[in-house]
N, C-alpha and C positions, 0 to 999 in steps of 0.2 A: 402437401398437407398430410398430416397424419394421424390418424384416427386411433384413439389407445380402447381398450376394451381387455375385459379380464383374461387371464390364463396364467394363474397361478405355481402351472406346472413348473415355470422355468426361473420367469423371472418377475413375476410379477403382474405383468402386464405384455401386451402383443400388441402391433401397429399394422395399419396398412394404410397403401398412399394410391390415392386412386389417378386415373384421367382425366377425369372430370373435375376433381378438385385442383390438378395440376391448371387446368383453362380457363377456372376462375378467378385462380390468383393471379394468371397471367392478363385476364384482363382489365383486373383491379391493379397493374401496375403501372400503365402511363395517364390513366384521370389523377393519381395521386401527385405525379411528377410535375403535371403540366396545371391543374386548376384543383390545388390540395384544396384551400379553401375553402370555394366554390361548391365541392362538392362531398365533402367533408362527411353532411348527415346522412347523405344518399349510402356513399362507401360505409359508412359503420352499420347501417340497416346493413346490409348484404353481407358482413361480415357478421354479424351477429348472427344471422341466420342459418349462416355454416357452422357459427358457433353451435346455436341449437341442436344442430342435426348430429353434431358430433355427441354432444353431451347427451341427448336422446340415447344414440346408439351403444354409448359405454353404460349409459342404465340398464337398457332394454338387451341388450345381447347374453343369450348365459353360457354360451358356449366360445368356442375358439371356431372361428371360421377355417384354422389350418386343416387339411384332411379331408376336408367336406366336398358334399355334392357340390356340383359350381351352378346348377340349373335349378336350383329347388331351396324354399325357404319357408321354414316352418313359423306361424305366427300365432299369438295367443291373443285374443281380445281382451281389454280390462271388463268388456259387459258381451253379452250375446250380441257381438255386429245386427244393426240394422241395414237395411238396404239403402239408406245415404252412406254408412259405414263401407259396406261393400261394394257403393259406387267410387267412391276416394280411391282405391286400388283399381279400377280400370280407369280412372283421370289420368292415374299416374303409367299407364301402362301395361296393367299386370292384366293379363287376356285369361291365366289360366287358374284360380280359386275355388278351392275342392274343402268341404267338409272332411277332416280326419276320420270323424268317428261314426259307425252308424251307431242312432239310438236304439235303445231294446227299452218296449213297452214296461210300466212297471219298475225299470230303472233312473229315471226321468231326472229326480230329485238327486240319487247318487250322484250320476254324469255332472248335473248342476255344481255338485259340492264340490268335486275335484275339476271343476273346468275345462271337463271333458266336450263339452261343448261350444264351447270356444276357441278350440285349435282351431285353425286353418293352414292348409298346403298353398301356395301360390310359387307359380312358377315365375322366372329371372324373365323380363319382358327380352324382345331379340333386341342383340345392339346395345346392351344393358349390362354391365358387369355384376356379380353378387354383390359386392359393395356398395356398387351406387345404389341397386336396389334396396338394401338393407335402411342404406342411410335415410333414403326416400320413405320408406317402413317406418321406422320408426319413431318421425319425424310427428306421427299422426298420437292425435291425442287419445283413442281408441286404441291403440295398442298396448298390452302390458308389457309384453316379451317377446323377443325374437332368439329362435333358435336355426342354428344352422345344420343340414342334411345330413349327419353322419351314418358313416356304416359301420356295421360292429364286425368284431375279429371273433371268429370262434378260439374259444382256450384250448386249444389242442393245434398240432403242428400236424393233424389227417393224417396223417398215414399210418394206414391197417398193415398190421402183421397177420398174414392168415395164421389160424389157427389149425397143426397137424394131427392134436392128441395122443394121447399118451395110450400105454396098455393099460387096463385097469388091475392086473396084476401086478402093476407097481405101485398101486396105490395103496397097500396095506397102512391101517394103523392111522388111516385121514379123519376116522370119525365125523365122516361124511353120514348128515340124516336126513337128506334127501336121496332119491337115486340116480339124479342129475349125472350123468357121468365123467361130466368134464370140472364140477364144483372140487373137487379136490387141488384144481389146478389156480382156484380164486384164493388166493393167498389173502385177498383184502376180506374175507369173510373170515377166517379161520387159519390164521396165521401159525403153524406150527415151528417152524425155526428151519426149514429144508431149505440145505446151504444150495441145494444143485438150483435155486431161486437166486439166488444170491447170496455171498461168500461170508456177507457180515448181516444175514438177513436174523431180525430181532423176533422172537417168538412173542405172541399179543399184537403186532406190528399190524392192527385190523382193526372193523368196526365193533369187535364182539358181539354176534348178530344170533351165533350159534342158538346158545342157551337160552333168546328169545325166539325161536322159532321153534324149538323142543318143550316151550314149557310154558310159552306168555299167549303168542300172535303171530301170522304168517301173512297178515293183511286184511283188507275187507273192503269188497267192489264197492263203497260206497264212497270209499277215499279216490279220486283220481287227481292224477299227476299230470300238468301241462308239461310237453317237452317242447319249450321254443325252442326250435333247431332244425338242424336238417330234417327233413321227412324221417317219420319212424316205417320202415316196412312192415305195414298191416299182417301184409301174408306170410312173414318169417313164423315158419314150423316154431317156434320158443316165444313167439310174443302176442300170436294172433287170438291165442283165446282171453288176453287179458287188454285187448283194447277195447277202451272207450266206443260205445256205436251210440249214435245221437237218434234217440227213439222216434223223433218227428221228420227224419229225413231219409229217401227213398234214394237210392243207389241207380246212380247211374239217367237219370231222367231228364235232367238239365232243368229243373226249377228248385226254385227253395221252399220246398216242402212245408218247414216250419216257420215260416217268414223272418227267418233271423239275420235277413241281409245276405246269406252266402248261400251258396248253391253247390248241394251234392259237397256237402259235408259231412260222411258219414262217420270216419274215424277223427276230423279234424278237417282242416282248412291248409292249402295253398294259396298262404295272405302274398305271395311273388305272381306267380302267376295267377290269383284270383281263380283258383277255382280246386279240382280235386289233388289229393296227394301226388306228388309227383317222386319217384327217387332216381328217373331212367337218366336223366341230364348228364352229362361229363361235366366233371367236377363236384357231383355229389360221393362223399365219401363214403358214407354209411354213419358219418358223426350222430346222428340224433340216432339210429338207431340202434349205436352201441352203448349211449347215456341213458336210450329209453331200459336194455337189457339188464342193466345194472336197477334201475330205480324198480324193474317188476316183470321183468322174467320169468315162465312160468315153471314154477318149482315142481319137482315129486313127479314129471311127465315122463320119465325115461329116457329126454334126449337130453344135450346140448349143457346150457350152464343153469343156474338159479339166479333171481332178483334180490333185492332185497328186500321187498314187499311184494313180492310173486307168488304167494299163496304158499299151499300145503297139495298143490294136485287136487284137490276140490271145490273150485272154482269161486277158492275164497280171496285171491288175489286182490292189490289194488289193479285199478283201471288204468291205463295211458292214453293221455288224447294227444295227438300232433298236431304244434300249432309250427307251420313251417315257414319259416322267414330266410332260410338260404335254398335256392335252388340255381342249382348247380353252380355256375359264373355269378352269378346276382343275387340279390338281395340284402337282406341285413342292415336295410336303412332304418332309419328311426322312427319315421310315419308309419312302416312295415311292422317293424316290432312291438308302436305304438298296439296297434289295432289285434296283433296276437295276443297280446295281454289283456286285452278288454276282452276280447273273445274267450279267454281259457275261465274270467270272473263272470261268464254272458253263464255258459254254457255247463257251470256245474265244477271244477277244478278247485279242489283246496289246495291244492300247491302249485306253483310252477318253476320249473327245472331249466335256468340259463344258462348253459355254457358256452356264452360268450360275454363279450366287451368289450369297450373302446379302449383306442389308445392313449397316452396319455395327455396327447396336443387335446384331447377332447374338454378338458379343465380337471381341477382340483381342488376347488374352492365350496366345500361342503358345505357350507353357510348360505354361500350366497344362491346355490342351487336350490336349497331348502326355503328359501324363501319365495323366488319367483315361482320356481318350480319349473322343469323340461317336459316335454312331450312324455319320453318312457317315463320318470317320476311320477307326474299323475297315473297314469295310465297303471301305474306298480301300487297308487296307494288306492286308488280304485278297488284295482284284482282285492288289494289284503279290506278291503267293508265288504266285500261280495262274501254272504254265508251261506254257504255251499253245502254244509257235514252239521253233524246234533253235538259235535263236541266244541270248536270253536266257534267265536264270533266274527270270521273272517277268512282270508288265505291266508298262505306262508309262501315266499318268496324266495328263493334260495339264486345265489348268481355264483359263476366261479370267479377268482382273484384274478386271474391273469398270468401269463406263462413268459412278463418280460424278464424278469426276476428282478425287479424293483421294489421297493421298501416302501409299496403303499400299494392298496389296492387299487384297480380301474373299478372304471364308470360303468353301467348302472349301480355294479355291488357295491363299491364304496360309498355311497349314500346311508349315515348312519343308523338309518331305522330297519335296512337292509340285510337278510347274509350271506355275507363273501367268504366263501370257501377255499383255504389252501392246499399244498399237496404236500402230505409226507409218502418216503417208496416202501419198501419190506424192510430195510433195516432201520426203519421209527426216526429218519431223519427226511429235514428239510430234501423236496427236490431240486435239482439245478437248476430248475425255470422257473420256480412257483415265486410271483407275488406274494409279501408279508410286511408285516408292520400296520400304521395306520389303515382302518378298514378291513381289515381281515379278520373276522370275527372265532371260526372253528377249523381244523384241520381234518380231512381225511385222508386217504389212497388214492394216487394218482399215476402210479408206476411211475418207474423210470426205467429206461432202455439200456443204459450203459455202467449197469451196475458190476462188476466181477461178480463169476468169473466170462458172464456173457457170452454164453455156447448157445441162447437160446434167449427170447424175450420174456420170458416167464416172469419177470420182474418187472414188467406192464400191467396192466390192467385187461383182463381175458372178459370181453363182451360177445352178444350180437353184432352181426354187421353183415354187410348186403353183399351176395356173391356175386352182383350184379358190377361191384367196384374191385375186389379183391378174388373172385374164384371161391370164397368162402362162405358160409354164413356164420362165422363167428371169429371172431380177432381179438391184437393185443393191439391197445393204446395208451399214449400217456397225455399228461397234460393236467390242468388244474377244474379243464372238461369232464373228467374220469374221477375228479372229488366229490365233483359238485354233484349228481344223483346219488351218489352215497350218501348225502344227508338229505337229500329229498328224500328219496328211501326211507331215513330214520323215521322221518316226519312223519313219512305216510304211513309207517310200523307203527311210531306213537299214537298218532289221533285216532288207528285202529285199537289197537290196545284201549286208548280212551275208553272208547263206545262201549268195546265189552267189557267193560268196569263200570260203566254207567255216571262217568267223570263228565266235565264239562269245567272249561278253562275258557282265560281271555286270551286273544291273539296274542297278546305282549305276556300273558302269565304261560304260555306254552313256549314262545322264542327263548325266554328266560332258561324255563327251567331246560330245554336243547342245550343254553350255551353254557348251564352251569353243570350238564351231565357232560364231562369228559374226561380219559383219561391222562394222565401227563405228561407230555411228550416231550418237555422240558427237561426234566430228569435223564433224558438219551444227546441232549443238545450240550455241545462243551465248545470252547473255545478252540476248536481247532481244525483241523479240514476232513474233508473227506475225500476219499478215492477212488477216482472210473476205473475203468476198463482200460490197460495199459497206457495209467496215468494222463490222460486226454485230458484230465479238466482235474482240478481242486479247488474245492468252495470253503473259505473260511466259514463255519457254522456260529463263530460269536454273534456273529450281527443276529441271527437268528433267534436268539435266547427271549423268550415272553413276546416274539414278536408272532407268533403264530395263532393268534387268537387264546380264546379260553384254554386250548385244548384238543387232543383228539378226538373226532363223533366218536360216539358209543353208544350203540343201541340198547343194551343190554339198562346201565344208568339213568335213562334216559326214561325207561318204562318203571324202576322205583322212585323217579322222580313221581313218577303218574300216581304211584300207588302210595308214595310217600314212604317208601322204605328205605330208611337210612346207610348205607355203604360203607365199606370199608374194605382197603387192600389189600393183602398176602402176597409172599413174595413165594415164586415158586419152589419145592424143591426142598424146602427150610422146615422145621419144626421152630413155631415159633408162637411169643404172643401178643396178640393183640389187642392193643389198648380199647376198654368198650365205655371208659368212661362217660365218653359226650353223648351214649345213648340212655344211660343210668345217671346222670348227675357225677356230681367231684363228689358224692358219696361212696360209691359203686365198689369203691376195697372194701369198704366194713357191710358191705347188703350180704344178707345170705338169700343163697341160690340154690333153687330149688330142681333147677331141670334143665336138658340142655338136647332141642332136637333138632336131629340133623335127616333131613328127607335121604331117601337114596336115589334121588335124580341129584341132588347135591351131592352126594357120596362120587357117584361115576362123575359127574362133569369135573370134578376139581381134584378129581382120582384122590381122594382122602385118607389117609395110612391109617389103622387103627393104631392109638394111640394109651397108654397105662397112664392114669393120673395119680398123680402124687399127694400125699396129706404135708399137710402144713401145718406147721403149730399154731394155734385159734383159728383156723379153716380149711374141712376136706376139701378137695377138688371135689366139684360135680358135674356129671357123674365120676365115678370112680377108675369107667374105661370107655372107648368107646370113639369115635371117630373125632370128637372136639370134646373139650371139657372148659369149665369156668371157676378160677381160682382167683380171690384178691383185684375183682374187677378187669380180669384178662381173660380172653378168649386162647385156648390152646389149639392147633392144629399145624399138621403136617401135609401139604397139598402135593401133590407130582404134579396135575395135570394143569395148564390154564383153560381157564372159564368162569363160569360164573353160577352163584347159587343161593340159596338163601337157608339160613338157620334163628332157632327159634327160642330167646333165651329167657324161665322164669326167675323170678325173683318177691325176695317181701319187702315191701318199704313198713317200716316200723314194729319193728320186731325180730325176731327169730322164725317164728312161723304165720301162717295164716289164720285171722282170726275166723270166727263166725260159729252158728251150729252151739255144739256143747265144747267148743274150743275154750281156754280163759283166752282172754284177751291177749288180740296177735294184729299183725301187720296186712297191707293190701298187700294181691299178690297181682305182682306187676309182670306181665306180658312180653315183650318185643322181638320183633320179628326183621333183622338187618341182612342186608346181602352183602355175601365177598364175595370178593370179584378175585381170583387170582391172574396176577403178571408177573413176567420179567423182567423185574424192578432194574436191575442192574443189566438189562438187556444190549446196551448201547456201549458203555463205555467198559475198558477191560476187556474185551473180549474180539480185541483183535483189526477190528474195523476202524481204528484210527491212528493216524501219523503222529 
């Protein structure tokens, strides 16, 4: 007999044939042979029956049983199980039925909405296959769903390169504005174009994080970042004054303090082992705490690296709480990650940071998950109603894509209200592992190891990480793990920024404007390959093209999204002009212009040449000289450096001048205030790094 049930991954559908159903058929074959007649109504009741259980189970199942725990079976109630509900499952066998979730007082009605309280765990009775069980499951009219056990993969391939550093005497000319002294070596913060990183490494090739941290926001403890993952090490000299401490819980006592279900939760929870952080196990990498290093690091300290929401050295940082679902050998099931995620929306977390996912046996069928709903699903739209911060109405959710290099993202991110993060390296192209296409919503840094000339990993991702794994407390890694806090980071840059603007957005009007802040990455992407380290690998980049979400994150974007300042490009290097029509109207050649100011925090970031303006016939440049001018609705300027800034441009609508006062009658004088952003437009192609 074979039971069909979705998994879209392949081919549509997946079968399995069990024992039990092999013994019924066998023993519905000789009453049919010997007294067909006779017994005709009886054999069709019994066949019908199987029929049911089958057609049940291809309803109710949302996942692919391939991969899965074989002892454990996740089940969702259609209503809150009663105790005749939850006597049917020990009729049938099932000895071991555990509530998923604990309740938190005050949240009652949430839990209710998302169904949080109607998962249950039950374990495979003995002598019981997961299939007979399942079929048995969801055979019951009280069931809506069945899911089956899975474990998730972290997006990263673990393995730490310690970090040896460098002299800081080679590091002239990094414009480094922290004192961090290993931040000159984070090429994904402040991409300069140093080839000894890599041979075709793109200058911009980063989240442009710089000139938001010199001039917007550096973070603000009020934003915290869940890191589901490995344990973050509390005590790393670079992280510890920026974690999360749960104000109602007493260290080290063995009770739960705050009555929040867990015990001696101070920095976060060990949802594996149920109880405090753990990082000493073999087999823990350091992975969570080189993704927590990245999302808030603490900056301007005098050791180690910078976050990206790591403060300014004045204990303005965001927060990191550790919600740990892998320790060491184990964990990373789904009922596991279930309950980290409700924990990180319990406890305070406006974002959470997953750099992991399933494989792709897991399913694919986006639709059909959206409707029943999974364990981690609810439990992910839960965390985003949980309001936590004064600027959204909710969390933000950030997952990585996946490092199989397939042309859709994995599960949980690829669920579309989700985002799935992919990885470009230093030279602004696709990496060889990263997941893209369907579900992948934005791009950031995730190194890659075997870029030429490859004398050194520098062309990784340079974190925290546990010396307890590596001899180090700092390392390189890559993977699509190493993306995904880079835009948790942004997020938590953003919503801080928010606050000190006094903004407030909806969960969906802040995801928006994330994925519609980015820079192009497309523009580096061409139909042809790219080349390792003595030729080991070539990845056709075609397929790649618009398949990498919106974009590159960009922090920088991301914050005049907030303020609503309009953007525009420069290419480095060029004396050129810049169309400003769509900030002035299709009017904007015949406005006359009145003024044209350029900050000199914008002068230095974009290293700006002073520049002579030229008269035109029916319109002077204005001004006259000066580091940009505006002539015939163009913006003029000459940038050396990349970065980012903003300039401040007047103008009259309706007239020649400004009316008002003892003026005769004149025009409004109109305002705007646009930011450029300089890059290395032509960074990618031409210049060497392709076949």
């Amino acid at each position: 007999m074979k039971i069909w049930a979705r998994d879209n991954t392949v081919s549509g559908l997946y079968y399995f044939e069990t024992e039990l159903m092999k013994e019924k058929l066998a023993l519905l074959i000789f009453p049919i042979l010997v007294v067909a007649a006779g017994c005709g109504d009886d054999m069709k009741d019994v066949s019908s029956e199987v029929t049911k259980q089958e057609l049940s189970l291809e309803t109710k199942a949302v996942n692919s049983p391939i991969g899965s725990l074989p002892d454990e079976i996740l089940v969702k109630f259609a209503r809150v199980p009663s105790d005749a509900d939850l006597s049917k499952l020990s009729e049938l066998g099932f000895t071991k039925v555990e509530r998923i979730f604990n309740s938190v007082k005050g949240k009652e009605d949430l839990e209710r909405k998302h169904g949080l309280d109607r998962w249950y765990k039950v374990g495979v009775p003995e002598g019981s296959s997961r299939e007979e069980s399942s079929m048995s499951i969801a055979g019951l009219e009280s069931v809506a769903a069945i899911e089956y056990e899975h474990v998730a993969q972290k997006a990263s391939d673990c393995v730490v390169y310690p970090y040896e550093g460098q002299s800081i005497a080679t590091r002239a000319g990094s414009n480094a504005i922290f004192n961090d002294p290993s931040l000159p070596d984070q090429w994904n913060y402040n991409n300069r174009g140093d080839a000894t990183i890599a041979t075709y490494v793109a200058q911009g090739a980063d989240i442009n994080v710089n000139d938001v941290w010199s001039k917007l926001t550096c973070g603000d403890p009020e934003i915290i970042v869940a890191v589901v993952d490995e344990p973050v090490k509390y005590t790393h000299p670079d992280l510890a004054a920026n974690m999360w401490t749960n104000p109602g819980e007493i260290a080290g006592n063995g009770k739960d303090d705050d009555g929040n279900g867990y015990v001696d939760d101070i920095h976060g929870y060990n949802f594996v082992a149920k109880g405090a952080l753990d990082w000493s196990k073999d087999g823990n990498s350091g992975h969570g705490t080189h993704t927590a290093g990245t999302v808030a690091a603490v900056n301007n300290n005098g050791i180690g690296v910078a976050g990206v929401a790591g403060g300014s050295g004045k204990g303005d940082g965001c927060k990191i709480m550790s919600c740990q679902i892998f320790d060491g050998e184990y964990g990373g099931s789904a009922s596991i990650t279930a309950r980290a995620i409700k924990y990180a929306g319990d406890n305070g977390a406006s974002v959470i940071s997953c750099s992991f996912g399933y494989t792709s046996s897991f399913s694919s069928d986006d639709n059909y998950l959206g409707q029943v709903g999974t364990l981690e699903s609810d439990a992910i739209h839960y965390f985003e109603d949980c309001k936590n911060n004064s600027v959204i109405d909710g969390g933000i959710a950030v997952f990585a894509a996946g490092n199989e290099g397939h042309n859709y993202a994995h599960y949980p991110g690829a669920l579309h209200d989700i985002i799935s993060v992919s990885a470009f390296a230093p030279d602004f192209l696709p990496t060889y592992y990263t997941n893209y296409g369907p579900g992948c919503n934005i791009a950031a840094p995730g190194g890659e190891a075997y870029l030429p000339p490859f004398k050194d990993y520098r062309a990784m991702v340079l974190s925290t990480t546990i010396s307890e794994a590596g001899g180090s407390d700092y390392g390189y890694m890559q993977g699509t793990s190493m993306a995904c806090p880079h835009v948790s980071g942004i997020v938590a840059l953003g919503l801080s920024y928010a606050k000190k603007q006094g903004k407030t957005f909806t969960r969906d009007e802040f995801k928006n404007m994330l994925l519609s802040a980015t820079d192009d990455i497309d523009n580096h992407i061409a139909t042809s390959t790219k080349r390792y380290y003595n030729n080991a690998q070539n990845i056709n980049l075609g397929s790649y093209y618009h398949q990498m979400g919106t974009g590159a994150a960009d922090a920088w974007r991301l914050m005049m999204q907030i303020d609503g300042t309009p953007c525009i490009t420069a290419q480095l290097g060029k004396t050129q002009w810049l169309d400003i029509s769509s900030f002035f109207g299709s009017s904007s050649v015949s406005l006359t212009y009145l003024d044209v100011t350029v900050p000199q925090a914008t002068v230095n970031s974009l290293g700006l040449q002073e520049i002579q303006g030229a008269d035109a016939t029916g319109q002077a440049a204005v001004p006259a000289s000066g580091y940009a001018y505006v002539q015939f609705g163009r913006l003029y300027i000459h940038p050396t450096k990349i970065g980012a800034g903003t300039i401040t441009i007047k103008a009259v609508g309706g007239g020649s001048s400004v009316g008002g006062g003892n003026n005769p009658p004149g025009g409004m004088e109109l305002i705007q205030t646009i930011s450029v952003i300089v890059r290395d437009v032509d960074g990618g192609n031409g210049k060497g790094g392709w076949l």
